[in-house]
PQR file with spaces between the fields and no chain letter, atoms N, CA, C, O and H, PARSE charges and radii, in Angstrom:
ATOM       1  N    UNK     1      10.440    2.016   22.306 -0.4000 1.5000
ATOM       2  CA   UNK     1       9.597    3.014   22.912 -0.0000 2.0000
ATOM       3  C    UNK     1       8.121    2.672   22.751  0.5500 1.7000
ATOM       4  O    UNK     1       7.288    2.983   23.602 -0.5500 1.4000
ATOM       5  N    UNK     2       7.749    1.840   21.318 -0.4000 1.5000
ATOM       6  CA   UNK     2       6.353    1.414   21.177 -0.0000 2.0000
ATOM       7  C    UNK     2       5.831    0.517   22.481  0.5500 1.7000
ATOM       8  O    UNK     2       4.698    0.463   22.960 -0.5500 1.4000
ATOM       9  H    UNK     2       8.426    1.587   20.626  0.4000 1.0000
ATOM      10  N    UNK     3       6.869   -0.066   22.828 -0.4000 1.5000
ATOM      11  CA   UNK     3       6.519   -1.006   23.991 -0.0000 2.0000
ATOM      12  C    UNK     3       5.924   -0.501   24.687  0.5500 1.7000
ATOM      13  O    UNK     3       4.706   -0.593   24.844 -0.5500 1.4000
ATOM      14  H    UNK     3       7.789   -0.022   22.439  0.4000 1.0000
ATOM      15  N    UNK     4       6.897    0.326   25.407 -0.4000 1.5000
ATOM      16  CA   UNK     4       6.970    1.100   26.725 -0.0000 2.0000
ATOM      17  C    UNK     4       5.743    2.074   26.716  0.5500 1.7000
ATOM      18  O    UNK     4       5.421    2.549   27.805 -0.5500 1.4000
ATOM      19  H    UNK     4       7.886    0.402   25.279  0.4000 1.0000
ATOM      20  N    UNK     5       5.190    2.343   25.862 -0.4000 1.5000
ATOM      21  CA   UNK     5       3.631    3.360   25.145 -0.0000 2.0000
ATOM      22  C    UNK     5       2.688    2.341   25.744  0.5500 1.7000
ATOM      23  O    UNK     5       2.008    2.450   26.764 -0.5500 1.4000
ATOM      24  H    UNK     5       5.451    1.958   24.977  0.4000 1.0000
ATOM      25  N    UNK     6       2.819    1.000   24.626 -0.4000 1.5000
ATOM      26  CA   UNK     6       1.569    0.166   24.792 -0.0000 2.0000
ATOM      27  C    UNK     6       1.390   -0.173   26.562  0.5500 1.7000
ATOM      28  O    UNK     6       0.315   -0.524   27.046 -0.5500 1.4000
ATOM      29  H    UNK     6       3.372    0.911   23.798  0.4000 1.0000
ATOM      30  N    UNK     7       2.297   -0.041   27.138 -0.4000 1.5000
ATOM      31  CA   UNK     7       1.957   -0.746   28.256 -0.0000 2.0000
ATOM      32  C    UNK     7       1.584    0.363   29.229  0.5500 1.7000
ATOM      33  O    UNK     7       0.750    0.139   30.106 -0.5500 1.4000
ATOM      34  H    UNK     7       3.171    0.244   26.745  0.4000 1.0000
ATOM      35  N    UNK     8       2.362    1.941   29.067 -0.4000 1.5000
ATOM      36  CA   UNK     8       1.608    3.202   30.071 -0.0000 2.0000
ATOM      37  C    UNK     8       0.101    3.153   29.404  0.5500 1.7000
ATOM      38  O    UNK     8      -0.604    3.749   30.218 -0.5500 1.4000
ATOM      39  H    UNK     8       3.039    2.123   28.355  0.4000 1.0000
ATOM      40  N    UNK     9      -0.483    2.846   28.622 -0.4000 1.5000
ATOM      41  CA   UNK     9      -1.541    2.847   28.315 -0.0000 2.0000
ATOM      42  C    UNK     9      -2.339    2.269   28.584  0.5500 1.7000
ATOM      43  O    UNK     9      -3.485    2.696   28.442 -0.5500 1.4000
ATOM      44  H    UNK     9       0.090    2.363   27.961  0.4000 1.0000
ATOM      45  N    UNK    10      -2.048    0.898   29.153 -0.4000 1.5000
ATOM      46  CA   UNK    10      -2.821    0.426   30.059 -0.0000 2.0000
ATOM      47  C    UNK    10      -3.340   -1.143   28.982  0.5500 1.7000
ATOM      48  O    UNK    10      -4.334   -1.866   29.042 -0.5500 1.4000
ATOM      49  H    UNK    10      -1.117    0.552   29.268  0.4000 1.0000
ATOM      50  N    UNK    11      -2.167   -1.152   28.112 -0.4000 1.5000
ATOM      51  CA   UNK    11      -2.570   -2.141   27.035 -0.0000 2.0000
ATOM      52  C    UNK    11      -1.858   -3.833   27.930  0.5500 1.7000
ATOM      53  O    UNK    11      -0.669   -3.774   28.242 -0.5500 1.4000
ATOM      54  H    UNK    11      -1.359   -0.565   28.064  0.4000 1.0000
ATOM      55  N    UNK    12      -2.493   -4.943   28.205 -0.4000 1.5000
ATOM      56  CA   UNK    12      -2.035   -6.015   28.716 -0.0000 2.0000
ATOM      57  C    UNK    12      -2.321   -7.028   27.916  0.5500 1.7000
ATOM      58  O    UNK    12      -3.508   -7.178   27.628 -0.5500 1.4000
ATOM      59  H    UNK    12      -3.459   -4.991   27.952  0.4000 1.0000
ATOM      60  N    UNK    13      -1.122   -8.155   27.250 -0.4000 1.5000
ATOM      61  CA   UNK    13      -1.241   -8.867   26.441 -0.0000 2.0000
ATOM      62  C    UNK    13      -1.777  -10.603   27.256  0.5500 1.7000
ATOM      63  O    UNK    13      -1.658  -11.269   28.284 -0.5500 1.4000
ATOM      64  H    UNK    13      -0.158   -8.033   27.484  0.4000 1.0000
ATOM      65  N    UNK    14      -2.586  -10.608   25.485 -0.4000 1.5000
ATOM      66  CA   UNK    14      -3.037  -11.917   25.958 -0.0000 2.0000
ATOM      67  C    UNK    14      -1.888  -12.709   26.146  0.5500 1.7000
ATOM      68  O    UNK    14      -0.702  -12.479   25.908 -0.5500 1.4000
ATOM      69  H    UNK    14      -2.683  -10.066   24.649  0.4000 1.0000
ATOM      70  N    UNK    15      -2.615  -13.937   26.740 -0.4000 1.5000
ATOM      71  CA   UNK    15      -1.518  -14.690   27.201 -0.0000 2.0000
ATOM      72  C    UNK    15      -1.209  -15.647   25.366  0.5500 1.7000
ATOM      73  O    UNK    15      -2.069  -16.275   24.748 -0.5500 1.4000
ATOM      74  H    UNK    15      -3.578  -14.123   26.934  0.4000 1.0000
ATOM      75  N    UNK    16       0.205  -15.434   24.955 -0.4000 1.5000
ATOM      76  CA   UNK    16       0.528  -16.210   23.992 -0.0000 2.0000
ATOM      77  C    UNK    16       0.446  -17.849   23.718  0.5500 1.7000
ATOM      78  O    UNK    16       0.153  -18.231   22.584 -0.5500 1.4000
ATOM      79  H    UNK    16       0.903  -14.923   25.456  0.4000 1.0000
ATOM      80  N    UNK    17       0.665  -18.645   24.593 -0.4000 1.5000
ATOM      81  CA   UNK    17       0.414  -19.762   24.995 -0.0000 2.0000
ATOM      82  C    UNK    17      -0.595  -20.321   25.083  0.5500 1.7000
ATOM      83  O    UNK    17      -1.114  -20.826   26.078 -0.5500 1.4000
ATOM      84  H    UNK    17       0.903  -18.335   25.513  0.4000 1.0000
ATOM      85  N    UNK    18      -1.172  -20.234   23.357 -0.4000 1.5000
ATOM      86  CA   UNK    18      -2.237  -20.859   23.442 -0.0000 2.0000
ATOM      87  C    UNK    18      -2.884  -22.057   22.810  0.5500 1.7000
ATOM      88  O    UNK    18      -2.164  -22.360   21.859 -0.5500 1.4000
ATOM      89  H    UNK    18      -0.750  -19.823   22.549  0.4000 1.0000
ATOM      90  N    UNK    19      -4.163  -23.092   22.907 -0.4000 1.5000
ATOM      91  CA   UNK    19      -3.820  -24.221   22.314 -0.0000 2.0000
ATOM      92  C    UNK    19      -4.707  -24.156   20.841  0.5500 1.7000
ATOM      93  O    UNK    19      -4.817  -25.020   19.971 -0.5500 1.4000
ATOM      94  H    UNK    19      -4.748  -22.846   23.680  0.4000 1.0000
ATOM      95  N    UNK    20      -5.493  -22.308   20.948 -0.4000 1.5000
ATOM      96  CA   UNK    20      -5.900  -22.576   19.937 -0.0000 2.0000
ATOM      97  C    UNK    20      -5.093  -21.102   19.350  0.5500 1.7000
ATOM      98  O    UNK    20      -4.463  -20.171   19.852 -0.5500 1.4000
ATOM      99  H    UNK    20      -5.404  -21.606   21.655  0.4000 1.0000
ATOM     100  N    UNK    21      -5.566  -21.557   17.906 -0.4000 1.5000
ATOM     101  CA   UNK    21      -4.418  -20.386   17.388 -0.0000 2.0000
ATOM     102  C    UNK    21      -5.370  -18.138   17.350  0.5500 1.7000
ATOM     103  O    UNK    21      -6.398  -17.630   16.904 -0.5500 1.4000
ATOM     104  H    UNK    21      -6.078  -22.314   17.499  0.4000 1.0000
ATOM     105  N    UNK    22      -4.435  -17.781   17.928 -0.4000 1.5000
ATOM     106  CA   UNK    22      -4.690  -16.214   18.210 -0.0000 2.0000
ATOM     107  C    UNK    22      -4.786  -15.695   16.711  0.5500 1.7000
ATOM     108  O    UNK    22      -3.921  -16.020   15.898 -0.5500 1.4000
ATOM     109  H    UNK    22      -3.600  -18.194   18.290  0.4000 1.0000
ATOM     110  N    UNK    23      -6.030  -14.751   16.308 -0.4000 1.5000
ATOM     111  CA   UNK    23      -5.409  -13.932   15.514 -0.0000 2.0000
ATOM     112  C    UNK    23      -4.404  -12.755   15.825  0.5500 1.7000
ATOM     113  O    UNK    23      -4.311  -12.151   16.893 -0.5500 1.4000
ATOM     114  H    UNK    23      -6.733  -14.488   16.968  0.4000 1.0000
ATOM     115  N    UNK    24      -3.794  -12.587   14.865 -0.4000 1.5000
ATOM     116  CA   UNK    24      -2.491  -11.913   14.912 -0.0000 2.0000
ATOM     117  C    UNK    24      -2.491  -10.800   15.187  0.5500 1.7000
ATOM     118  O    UNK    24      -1.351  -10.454   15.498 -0.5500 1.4000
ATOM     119  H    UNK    24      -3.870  -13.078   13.997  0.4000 1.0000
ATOM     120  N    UNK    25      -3.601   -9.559   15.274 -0.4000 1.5000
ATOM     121  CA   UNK    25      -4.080   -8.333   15.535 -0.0000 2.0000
ATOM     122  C    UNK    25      -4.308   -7.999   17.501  0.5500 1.7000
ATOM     123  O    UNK    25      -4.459   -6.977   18.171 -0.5500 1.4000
ATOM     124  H    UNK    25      -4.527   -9.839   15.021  0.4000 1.0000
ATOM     125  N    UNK    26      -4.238   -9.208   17.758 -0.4000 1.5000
ATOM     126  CA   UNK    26      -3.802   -9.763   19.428 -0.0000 2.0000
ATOM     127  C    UNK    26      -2.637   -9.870   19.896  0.5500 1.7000
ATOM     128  O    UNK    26      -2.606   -9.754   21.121 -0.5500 1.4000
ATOM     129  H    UNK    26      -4.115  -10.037   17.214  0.4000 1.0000
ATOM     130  N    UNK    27      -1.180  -10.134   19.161 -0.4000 1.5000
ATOM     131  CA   UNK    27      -0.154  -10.140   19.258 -0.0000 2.0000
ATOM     132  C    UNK    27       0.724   -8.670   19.718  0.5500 1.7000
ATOM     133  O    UNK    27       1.039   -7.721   19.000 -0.5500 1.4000
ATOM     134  H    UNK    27      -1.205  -10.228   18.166  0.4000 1.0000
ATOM     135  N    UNK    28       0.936   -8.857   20.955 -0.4000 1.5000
ATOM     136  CA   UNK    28       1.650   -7.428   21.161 -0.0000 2.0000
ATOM     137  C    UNK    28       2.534   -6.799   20.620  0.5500 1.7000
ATOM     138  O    UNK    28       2.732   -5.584   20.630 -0.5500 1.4000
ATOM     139  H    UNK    28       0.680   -9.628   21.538  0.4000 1.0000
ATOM     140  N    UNK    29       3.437   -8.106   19.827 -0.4000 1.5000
ATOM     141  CA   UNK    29       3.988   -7.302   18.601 -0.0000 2.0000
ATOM     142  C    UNK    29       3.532   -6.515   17.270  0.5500 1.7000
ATOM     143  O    UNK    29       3.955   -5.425   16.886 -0.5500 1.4000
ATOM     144  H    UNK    29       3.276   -9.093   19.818  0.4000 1.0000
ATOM     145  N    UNK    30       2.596   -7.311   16.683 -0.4000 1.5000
ATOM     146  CA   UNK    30       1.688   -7.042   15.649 -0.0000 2.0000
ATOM     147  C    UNK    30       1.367   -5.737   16.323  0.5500 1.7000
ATOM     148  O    UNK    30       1.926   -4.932   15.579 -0.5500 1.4000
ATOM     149  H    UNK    30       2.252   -8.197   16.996  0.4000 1.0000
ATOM     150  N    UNK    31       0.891   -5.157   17.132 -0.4000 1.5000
ATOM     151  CA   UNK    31       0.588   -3.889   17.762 -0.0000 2.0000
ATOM     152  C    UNK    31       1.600   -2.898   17.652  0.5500 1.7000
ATOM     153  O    UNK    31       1.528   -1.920   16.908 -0.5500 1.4000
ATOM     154  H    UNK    31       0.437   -5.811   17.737  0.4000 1.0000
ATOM     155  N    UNK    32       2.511   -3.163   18.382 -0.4000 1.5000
ATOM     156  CA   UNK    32       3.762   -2.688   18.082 -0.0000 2.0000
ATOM     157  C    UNK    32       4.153   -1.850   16.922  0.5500 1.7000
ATOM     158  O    UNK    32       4.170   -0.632   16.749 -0.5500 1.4000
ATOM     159  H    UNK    32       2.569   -3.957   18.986  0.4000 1.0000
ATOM     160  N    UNK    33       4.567   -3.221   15.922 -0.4000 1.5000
ATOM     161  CA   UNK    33       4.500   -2.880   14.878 -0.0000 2.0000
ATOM     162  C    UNK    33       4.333   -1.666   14.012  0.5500 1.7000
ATOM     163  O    UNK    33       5.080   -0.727   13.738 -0.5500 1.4000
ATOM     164  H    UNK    33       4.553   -4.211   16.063  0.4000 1.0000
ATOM     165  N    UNK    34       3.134   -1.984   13.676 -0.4000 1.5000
ATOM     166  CA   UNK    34       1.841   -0.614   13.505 -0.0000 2.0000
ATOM     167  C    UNK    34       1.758    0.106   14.296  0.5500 1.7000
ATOM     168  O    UNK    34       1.049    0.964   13.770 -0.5500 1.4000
ATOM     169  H    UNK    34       2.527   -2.746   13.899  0.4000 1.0000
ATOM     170  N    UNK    35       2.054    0.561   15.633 -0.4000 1.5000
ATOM     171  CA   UNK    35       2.083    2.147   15.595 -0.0000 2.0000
ATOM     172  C    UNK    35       3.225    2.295   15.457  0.5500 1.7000
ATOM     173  O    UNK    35       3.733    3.415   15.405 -0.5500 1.4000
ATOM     174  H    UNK    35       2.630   -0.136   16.060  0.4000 1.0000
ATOM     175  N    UNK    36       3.727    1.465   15.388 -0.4000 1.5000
ATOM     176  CA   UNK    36       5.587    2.064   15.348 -0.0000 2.0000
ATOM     177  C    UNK    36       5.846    2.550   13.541  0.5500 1.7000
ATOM     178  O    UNK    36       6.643    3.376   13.098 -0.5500 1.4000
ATOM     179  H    UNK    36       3.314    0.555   15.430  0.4000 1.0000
ATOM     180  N    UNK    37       4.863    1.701   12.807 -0.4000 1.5000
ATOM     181  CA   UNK    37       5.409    2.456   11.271 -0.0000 2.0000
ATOM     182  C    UNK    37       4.131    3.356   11.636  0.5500 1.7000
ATOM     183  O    UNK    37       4.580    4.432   12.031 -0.5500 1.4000
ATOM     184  H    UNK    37       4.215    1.030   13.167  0.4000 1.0000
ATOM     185  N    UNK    38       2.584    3.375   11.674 -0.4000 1.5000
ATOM     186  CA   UNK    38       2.435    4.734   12.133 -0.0000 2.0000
ATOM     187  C    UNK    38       3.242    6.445   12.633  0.5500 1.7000
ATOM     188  O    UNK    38       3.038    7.602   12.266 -0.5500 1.4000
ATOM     189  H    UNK    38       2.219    2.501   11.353  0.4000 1.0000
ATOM     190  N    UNK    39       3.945    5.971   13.365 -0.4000 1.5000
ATOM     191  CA   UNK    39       4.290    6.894   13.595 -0.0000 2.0000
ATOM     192  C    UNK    39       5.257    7.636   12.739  0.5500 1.7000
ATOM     193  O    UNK    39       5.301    8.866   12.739 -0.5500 1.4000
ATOM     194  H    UNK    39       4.110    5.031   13.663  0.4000 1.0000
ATOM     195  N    UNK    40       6.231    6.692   11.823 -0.4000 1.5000
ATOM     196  CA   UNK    40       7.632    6.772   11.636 -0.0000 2.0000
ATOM     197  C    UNK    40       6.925    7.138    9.848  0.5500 1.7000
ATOM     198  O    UNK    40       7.473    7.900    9.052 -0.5500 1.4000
ATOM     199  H    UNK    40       6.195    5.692   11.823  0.4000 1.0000
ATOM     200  N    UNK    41       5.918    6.539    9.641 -0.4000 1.5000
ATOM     201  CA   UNK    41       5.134    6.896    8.024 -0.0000 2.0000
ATOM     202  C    UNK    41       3.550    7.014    8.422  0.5500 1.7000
ATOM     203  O    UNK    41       2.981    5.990    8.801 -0.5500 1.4000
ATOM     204  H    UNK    41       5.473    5.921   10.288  0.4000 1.0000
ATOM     205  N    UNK    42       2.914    8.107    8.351 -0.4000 1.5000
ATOM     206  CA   UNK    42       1.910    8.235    8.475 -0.0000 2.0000
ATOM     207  C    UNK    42       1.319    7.814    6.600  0.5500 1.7000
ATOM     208  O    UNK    42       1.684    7.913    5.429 -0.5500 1.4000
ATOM     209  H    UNK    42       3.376    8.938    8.043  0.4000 1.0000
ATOM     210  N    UNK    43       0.452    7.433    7.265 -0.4000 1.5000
ATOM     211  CA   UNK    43      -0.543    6.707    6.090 -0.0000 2.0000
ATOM     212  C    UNK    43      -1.340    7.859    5.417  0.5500 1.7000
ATOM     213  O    UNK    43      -1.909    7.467    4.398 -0.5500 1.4000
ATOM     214  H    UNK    43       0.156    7.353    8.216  0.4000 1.0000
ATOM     215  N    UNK    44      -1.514    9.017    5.669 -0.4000 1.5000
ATOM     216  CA   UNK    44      -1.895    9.846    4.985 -0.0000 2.0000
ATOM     217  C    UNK    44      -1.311   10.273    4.741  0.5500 1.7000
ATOM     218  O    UNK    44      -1.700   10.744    3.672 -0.5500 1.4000
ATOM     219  H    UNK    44      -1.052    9.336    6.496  0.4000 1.0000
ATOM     220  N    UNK    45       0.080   10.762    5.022 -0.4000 1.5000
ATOM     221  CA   UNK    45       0.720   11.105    3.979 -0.0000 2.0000
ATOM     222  C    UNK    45       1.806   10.357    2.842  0.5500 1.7000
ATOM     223  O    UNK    45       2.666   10.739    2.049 -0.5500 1.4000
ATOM     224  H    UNK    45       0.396   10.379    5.891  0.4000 1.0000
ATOM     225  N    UNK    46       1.245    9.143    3.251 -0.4000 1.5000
ATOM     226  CA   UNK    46       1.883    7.901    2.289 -0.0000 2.0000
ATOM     227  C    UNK    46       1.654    7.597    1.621  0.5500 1.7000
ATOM     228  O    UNK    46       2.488    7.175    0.820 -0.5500 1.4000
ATOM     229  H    UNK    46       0.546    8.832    3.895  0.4000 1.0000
ATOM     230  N    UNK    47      -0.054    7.537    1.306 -0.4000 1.5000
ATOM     231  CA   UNK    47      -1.063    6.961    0.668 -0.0000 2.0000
ATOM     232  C    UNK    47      -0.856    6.940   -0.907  0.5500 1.7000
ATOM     233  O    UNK    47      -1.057    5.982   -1.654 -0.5500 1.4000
ATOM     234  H    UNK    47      -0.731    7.880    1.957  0.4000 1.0000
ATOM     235  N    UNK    48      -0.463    8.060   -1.204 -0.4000 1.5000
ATOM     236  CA   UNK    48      -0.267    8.294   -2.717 -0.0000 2.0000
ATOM     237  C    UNK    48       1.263    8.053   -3.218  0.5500 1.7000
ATOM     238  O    UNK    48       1.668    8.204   -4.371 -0.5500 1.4000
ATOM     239  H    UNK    48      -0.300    8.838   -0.597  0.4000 1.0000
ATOM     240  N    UNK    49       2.076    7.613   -1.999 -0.4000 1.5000
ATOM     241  CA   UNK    49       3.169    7.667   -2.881 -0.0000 2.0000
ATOM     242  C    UNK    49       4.243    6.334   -3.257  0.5500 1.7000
ATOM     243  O    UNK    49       4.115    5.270   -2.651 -0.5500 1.4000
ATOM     244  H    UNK    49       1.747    7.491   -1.063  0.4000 1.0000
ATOM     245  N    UNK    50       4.971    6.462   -3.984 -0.4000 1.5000
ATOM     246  CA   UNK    50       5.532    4.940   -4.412 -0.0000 2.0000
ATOM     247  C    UNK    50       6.822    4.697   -3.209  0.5500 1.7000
ATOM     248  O    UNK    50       7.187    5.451   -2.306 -0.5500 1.4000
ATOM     249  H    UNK    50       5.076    7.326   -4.476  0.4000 1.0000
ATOM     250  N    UNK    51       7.381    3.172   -3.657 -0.4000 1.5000
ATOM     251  CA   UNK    51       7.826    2.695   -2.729 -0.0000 2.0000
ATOM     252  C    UNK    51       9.219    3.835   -2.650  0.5500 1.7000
ATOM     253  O    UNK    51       9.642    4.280   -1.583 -0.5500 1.4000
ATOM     254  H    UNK    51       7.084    2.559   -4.390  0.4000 1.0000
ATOM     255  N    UNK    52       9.733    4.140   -3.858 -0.4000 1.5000
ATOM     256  CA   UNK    52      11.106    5.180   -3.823 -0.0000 2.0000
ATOM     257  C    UNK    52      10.902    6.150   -3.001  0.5500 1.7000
ATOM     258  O    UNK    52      11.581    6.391   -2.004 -0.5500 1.4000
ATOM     259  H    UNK    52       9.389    3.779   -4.725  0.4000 1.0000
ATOM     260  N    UNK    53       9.786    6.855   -3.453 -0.4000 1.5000
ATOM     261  CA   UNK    53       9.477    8.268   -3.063 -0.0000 2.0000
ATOM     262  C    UNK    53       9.286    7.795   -1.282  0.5500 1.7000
ATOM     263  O    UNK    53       9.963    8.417   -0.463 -0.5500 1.4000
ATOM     264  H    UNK    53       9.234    6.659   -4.264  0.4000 1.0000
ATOM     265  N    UNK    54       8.316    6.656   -0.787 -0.4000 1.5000
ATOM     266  CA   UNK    54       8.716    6.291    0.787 -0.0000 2.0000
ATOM     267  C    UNK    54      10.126    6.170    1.492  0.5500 1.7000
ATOM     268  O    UNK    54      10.554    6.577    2.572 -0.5500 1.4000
ATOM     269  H    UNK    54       7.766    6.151   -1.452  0.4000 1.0000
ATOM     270  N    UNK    55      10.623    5.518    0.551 -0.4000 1.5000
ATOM     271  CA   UNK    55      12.102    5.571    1.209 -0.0000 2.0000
ATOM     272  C    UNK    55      12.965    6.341    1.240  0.5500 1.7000
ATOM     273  O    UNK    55      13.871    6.306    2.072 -0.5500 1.4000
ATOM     274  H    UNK    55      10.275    5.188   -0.326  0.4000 1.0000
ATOM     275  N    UNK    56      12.830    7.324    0.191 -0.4000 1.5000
ATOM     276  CA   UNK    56      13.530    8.525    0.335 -0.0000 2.0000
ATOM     277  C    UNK    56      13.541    9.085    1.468  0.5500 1.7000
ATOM     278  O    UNK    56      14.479    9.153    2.262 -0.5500 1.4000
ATOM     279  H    UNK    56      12.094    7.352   -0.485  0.4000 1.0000
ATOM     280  N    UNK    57      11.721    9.800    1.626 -0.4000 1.5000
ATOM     281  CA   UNK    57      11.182   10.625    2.715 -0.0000 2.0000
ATOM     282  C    UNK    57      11.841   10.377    3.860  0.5500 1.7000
ATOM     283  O    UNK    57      12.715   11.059    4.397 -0.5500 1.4000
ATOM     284  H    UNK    57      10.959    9.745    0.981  0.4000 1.0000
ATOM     285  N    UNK    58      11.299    9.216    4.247 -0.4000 1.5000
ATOM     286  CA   UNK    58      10.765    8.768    5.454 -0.0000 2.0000
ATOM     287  C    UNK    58      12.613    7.824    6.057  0.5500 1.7000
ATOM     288  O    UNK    58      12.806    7.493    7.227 -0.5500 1.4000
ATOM     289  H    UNK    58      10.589    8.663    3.812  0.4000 1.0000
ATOM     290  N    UNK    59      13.650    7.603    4.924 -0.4000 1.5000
ATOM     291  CA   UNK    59      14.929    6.984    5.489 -0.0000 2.0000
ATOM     292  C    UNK    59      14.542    5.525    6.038  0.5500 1.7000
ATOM     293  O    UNK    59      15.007    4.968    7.033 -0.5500 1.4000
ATOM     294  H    UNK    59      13.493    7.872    3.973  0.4000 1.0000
ATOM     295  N    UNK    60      13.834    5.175    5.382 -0.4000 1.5000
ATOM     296  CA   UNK    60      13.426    3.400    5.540 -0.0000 2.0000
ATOM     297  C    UNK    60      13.554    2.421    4.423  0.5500 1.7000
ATOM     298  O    UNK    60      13.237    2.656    3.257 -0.5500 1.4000
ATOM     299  H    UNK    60      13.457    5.628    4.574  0.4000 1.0000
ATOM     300  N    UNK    61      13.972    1.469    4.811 -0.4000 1.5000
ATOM     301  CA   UNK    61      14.344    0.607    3.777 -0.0000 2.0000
ATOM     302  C    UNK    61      12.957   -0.103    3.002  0.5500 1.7000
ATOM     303  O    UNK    61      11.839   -0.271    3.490 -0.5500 1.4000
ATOM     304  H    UNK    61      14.229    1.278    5.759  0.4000 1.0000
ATOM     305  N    UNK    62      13.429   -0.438    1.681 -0.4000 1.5000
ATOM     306  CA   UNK    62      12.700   -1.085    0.499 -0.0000 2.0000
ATOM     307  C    UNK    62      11.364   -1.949    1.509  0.5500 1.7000
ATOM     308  O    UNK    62      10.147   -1.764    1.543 -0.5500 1.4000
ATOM     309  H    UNK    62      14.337   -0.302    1.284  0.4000 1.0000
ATOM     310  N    UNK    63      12.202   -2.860    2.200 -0.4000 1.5000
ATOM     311  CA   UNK    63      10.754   -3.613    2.739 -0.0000 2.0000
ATOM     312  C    UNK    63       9.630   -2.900    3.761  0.5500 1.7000
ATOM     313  O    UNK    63       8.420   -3.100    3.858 -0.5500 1.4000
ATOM     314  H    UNK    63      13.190   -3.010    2.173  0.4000 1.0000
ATOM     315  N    UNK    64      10.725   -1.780    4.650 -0.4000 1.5000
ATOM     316  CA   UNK    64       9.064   -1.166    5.542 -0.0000 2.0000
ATOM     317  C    UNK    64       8.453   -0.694    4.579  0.5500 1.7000
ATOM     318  O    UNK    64       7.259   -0.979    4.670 -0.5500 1.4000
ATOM     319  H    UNK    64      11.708   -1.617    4.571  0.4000 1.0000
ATOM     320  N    UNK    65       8.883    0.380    2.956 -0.4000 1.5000
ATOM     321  CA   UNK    65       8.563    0.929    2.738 -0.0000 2.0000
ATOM     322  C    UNK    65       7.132   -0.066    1.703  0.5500 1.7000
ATOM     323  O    UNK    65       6.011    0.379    1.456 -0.5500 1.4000
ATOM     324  H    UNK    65       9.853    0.611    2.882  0.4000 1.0000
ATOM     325  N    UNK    66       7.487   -0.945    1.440 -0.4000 1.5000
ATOM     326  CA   UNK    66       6.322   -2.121    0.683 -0.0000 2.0000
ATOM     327  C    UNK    66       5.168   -2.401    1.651  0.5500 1.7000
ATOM     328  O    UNK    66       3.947   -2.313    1.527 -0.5500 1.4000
ATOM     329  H    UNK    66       8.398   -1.306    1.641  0.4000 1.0000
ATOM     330  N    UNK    67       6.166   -2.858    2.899 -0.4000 1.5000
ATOM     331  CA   UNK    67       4.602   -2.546    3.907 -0.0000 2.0000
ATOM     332  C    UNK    67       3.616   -1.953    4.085  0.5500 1.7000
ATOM     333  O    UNK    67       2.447   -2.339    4.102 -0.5500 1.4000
ATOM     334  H    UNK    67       7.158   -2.929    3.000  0.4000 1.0000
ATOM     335  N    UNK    68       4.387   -0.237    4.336 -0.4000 1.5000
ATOM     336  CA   UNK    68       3.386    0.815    4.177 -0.0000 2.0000
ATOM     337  C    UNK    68       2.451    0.627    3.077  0.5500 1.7000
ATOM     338  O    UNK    68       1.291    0.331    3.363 -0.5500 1.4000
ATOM     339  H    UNK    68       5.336    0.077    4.323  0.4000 1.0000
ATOM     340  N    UNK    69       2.824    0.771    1.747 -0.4000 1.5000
ATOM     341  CA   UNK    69       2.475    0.676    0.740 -0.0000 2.0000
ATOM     342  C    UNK    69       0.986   -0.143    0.643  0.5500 1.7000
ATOM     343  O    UNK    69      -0.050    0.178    0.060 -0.5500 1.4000
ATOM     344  H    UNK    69       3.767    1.012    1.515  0.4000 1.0000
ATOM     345  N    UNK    70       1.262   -1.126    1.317 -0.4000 1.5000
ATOM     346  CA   UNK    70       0.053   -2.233    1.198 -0.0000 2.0000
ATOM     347  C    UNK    70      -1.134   -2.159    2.021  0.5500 1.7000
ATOM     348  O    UNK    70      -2.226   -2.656    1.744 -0.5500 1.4000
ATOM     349  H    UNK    70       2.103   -1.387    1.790  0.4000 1.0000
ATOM     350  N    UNK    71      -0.690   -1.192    3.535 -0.4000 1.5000
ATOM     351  CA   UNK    71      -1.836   -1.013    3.895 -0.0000 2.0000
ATOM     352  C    UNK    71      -2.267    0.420    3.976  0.5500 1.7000
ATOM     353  O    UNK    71      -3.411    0.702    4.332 -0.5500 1.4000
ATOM     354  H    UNK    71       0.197   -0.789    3.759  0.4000 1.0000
């Protein structure tokens, strides 16, 4: 569904194929991504809490929940 968002929005990806290297914040996945744990763990209400207490909440496994965690 993140897809299908980024693109009614009017979001168009660079072209991947490139000869010099993209930062990764350009990657339509990398986009993705992040609003997709955005949405699914908001960062304010994450901010304070440990990786258990994320996975409990939120029904995500050990590694999204380290993700969150980090940013």
């Amino acid at each position: 569904m993140a897809h299908i968002f980024m693109y009614e929005i009017g979001y168009t990806p660079i072209l991947q194929r490139s000869f010099e290297k993209m930062p990764l914040y350009c990657s339509v996945e990398w986009q993705v991504k992040a609003l997709t744990g955005e949405i699914a763990m908001p960062y304010e209400e994450t901010k304070e809490m440990s990786v258990p207490e994320i996975m409990k909440k939120y029904n995500v496994s050990k590694g999204f929940a380290k993700k969150r965690q980090r940013y």
